[in-house]
Structure formats: C-alpha cells, structure tokens
C-alpha positions in Angstrom: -74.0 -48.4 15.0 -76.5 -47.8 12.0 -77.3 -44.6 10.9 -80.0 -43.7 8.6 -78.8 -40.3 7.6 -74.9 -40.8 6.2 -73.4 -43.5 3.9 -70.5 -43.8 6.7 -70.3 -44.1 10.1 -66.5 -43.5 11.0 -65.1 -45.7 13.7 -61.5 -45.0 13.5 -58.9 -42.7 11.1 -58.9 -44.8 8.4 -62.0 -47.3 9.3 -65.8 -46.8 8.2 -68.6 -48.7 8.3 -70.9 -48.6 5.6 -74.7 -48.1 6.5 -77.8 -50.2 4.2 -77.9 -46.7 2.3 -74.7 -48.2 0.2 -76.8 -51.1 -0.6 -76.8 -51.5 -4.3 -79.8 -52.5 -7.2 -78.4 -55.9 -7.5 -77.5 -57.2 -3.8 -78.2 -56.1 -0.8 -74.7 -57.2 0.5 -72.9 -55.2 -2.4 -72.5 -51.2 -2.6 -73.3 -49.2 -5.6 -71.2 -47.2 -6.9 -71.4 -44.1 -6.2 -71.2 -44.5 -2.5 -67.8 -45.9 -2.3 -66.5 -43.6 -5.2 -67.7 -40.4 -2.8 -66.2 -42.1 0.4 -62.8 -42.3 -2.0 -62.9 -39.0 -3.1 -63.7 -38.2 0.6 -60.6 -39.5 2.5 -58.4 -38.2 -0.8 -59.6 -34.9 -0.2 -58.6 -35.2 3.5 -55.1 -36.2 3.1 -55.0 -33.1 1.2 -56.5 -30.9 4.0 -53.8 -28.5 4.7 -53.6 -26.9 1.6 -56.5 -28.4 -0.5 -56.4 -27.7 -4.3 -59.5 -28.3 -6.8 -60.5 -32.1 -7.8 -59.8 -31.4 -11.9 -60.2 -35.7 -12.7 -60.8 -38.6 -10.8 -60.8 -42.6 -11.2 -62.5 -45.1 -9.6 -61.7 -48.7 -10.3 -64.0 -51.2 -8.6 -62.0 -54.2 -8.3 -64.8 -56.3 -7.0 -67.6 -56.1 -5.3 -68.1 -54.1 -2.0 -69.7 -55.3 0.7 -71.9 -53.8 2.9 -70.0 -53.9 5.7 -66.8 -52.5 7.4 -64.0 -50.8 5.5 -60.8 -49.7 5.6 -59.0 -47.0 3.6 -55.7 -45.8 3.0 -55.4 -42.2 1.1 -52.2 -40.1 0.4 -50.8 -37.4 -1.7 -48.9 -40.0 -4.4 -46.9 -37.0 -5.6 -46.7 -33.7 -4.2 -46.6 -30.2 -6.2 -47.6 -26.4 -5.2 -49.8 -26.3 -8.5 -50.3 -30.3 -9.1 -50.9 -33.1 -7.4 -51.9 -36.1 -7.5 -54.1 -38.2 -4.7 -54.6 -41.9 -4.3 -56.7 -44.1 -2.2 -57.6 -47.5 -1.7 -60.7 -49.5 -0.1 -60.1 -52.9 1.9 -62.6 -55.0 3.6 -61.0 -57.8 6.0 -57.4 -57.4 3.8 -58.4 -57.4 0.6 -58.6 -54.4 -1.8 -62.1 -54.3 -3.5 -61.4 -50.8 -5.0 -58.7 -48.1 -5.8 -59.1 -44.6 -6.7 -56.7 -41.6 -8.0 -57.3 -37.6 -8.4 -55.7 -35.2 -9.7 -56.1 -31.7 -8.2 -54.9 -28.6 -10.1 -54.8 -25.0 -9.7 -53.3 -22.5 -12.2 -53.3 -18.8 -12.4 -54.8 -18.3 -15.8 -58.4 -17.7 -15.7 -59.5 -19.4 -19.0 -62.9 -19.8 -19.6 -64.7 -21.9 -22.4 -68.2 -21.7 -24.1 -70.8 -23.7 -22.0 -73.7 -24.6 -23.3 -77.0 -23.3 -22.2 -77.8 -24.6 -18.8 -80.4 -27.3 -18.3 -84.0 -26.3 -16.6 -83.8 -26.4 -13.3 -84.0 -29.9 -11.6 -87.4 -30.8 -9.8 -86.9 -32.1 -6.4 -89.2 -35.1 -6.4 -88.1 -36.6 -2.7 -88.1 -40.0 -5.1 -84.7 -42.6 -6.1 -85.2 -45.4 -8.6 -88.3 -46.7 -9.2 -87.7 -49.9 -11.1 -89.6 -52.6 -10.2 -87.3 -55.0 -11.3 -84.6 -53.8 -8.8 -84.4 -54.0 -5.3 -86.9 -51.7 -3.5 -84.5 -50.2 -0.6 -80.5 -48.9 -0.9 -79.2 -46.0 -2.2 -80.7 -45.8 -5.3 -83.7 -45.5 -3.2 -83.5 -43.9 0.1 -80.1 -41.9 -0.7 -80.8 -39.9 -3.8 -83.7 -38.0 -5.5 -83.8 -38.2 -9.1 -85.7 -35.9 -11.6 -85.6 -36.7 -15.3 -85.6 -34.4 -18.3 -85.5 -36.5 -21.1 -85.7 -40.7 -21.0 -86.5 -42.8 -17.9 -84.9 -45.7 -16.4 -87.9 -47.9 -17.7 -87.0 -46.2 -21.0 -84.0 -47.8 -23.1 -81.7 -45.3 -24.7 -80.0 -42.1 -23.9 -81.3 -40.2 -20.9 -80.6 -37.2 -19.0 -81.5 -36.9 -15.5 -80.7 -34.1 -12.1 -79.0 -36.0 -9.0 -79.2 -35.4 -5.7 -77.7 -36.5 -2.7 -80.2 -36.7 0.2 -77.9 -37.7 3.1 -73.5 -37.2 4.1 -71.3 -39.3 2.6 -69.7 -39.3 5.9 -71.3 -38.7 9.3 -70.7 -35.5 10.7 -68.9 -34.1 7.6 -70.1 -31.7 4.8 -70.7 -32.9 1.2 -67.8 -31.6 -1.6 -68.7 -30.2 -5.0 -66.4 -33.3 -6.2 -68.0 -36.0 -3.7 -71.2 -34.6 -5.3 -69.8 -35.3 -9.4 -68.5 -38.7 -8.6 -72.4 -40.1 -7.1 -74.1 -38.3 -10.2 -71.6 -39.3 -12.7 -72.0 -43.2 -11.4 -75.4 -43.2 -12.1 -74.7 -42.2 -16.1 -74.6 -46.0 -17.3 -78.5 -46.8 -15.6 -79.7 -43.4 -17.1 -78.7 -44.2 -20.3 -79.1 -48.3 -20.2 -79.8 -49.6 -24.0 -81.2 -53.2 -22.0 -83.8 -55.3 -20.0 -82.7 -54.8 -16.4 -84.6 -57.7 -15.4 -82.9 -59.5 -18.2 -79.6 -58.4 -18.0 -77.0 -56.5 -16.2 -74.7 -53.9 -17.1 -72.2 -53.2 -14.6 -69.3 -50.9 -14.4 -66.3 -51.8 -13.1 -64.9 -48.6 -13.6 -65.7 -44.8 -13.4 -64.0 -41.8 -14.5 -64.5 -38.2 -14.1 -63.3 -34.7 -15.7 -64.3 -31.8 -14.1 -63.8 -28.0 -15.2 -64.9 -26.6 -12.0 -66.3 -27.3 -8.9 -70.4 -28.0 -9.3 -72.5 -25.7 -7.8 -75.3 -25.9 -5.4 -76.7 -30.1 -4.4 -78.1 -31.2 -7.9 -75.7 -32.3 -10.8 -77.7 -33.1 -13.9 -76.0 -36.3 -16.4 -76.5 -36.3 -19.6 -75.8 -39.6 -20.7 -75.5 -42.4 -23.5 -74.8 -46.0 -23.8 -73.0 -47.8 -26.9 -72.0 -51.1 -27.5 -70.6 -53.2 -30.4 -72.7 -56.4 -29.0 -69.2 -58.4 -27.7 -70.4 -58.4 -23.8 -69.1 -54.7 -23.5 -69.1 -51.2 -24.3 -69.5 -47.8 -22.6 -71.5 -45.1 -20.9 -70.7 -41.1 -21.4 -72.2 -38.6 -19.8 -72.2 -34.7 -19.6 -72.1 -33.4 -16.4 -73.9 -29.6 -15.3 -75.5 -27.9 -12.5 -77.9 -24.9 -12.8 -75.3 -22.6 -14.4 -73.9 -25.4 -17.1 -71.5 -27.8 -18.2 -69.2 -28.2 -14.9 -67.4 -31.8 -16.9 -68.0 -35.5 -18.3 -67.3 -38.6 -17.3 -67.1 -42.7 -18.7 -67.7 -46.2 -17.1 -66.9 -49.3 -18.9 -69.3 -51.8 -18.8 -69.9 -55.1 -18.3 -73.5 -56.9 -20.1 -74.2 -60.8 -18.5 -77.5 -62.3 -19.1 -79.5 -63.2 -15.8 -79.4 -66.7 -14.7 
C-alpha cells in the first residue's frame, strides 16, 4: 500500500491512508502539519468541484495528534452562496476527530488590486528538507519538501524567511492546488522563525490559519516569518506569504512551548 511519491494513498471516497512522508519532526507515529492541513484543504476543495470558487482563508485546528496511519474525512459546503461560501471538513482516525478545518472561498467582480511589496529573489531549489540534527532524520520535513532560505536558518533562533516546496502530491493521482500549496508553506512559519532550543524544547502549534489574496503561483511559496512570546508557555508565529511575483497572503499558528523530558 505505501507509496513513496504522495502524502495519500486513497482507498475509498472519504478514506486515506497516510504514507511515512506525513511523518512529523517529533514522532514518527504523528503527522506534521502541513500534510494533513493540505489533505483538508484537499477533500474541501472537492466537495466544491462543480463550481469551484477561490480559497480566500482557511483554518486548521489540530485537535490532537495525527497518526500515521488510516484516515477518514468528512468535507462539505457548510453554507452555500453563488459569490460565498463557506467549506468544512473534518479528519477521524478509528472514530475520533484529531483535526477540523474551515474555508472560505470568495469570488467578486471588482478587480481591486493593492500595493505588493517587491518580490523576494527567486527561491534556489536545493533537492534538501530540514536539516536539524536534533530532529528526526526521515518524514516530511525531509523527504517531502525542499527548503531554500534567504535570511535565518532553522539552527538559527529568531525571525527567518525561507522558499517552500512541495516535492511529491498531497494525494495520489491528483494535482497540487495553489491553496494546498499555502497551507504546507504557511505550517512551516513557527520552525522558520523558532526563538528556542529544539532539542531543549518544543513549540507546537495546535492551530493554523491562513489569508490569501490570490491564488500562489508557480510550486515555491516563500514565508516570511516571526515568533513572539510573553514567556507564559505560549505565544505566536506570523508569517508573510509570496511567490515569485509577491505577497499572495499571511498566515498565524498559536503555539505551544514544553520543556523536553
């Protein structure tokens, strides 16, 4: 059943299972992130196939861990609207819900446009993930992704900015969206800009949210990201989101600091 090139194998309308590509840094029986937040986005944009409008904001709460291991997901259109709607989906493994996601998808008429900033240099491909020795050495952050920094480094504390790439389908025998591509980028914000020790402490989100103004172009989304916290267990990670042409949104993650035991 394993696939090396796709997050998900499909095995029935609403059933995946989830190769070791979802593998996360801090289990190898737990997903990060941005794999399950792309397969989300995934089966919302699906049950909005037949007339699809564009992903303007989406929200990923991770109720608990995923596992590395069968799923089950349930998407809809929550409320319908020839201009607005709004999508929701949900993630189960063996009954239980381990995560739950909403989009909104808009389309007006108006074409406003804002000032972007200047666009980023182009991203680097490098053919390399995470390279943190204090991590696991295999998973997504590894084998799924290339990474190519322009400012920081993940063995660097402090704000960072880094290009993303996804390497491999989020789904197996299905094409990657502009909006499957924000939500893996955008995850990866609160490691980019991580203001600790990894091998000391972790700094997990259980949360992600993401603003888009258009679709991204092209594979690589560049984030642009921070950290701050006011030293109760907790804080924040923001990050600016762009591809080659400029600012396409932002996004936020909550986050949760635990010392290692």
């Amino acid at each position: 059943m394993e696939q090396a090139g796709a997050l998900y194998t499909q095995l029935g309308p609403d059933r995946f299972h989830s190769t070791n590509l979802t593998a996360g840094p801090w289990s190898p029986d737990a997903q990060h992130g941005s794999p399950i937040a792309a397969l989300l986005v995934h089966c919302m944009e699906r049950a909005d196939a037949v007339a699809p409008l564009p992903v303007a904001r989406v929200t990923i709460e991770l109720l608990r861990p995923v596992p590395v291991a069968e799923l089950v997901v349930h998407a809809r259109v929550r409320r319908p609207g020839r201009l607005v709607r709004l999508l929701e989906a949900e993630a189960l493994h063996e009954g239980t819900q381990v995560a739950l996601a909403t989009a909104w998808v808009i389309a007006g008429d108006a074409p406003v446009r804002s000032d972007d900033a200047a666009p980023l240099r182009s991203p680097r491909p490098t053919g390399r993930g995470i390279e943190m020795p204090q991590l696991r050495d295999r998973g997504f952050h590894v084998a799924a992704v290339e990474i190519d920094f322009v400012a920081g480094g993940f063995d660097q504390p402090g704000p960072g900015t880094a290009w993303i790439r996804l390497r491999v389908p989020v789904v197996a025998g299905h094409r990657v969206t502009p909006a499957q591509r924000a939500v893996v980028a955008a995850d990866f914000g609160n490691g980019i800009s991580s203001v600790v020790d990894a091998a000391a402490t972790t700094f997990i989100n259980p949360d992600l949210t993401v603003y888009l103004s258009r679709a991204p172009q092209g594979e690589w989304v560049a984030v642009d990201s921070v950290t701050r916290s006011g030293g109760e267990g907790f804080g924040y990670a923001e990050s600016v989101l762009s591809d080659t042409g400029g600012i396409v949104g932002r996004s936020a993650q909550s986050l949760l600091f635990q010392t290692r035991r």
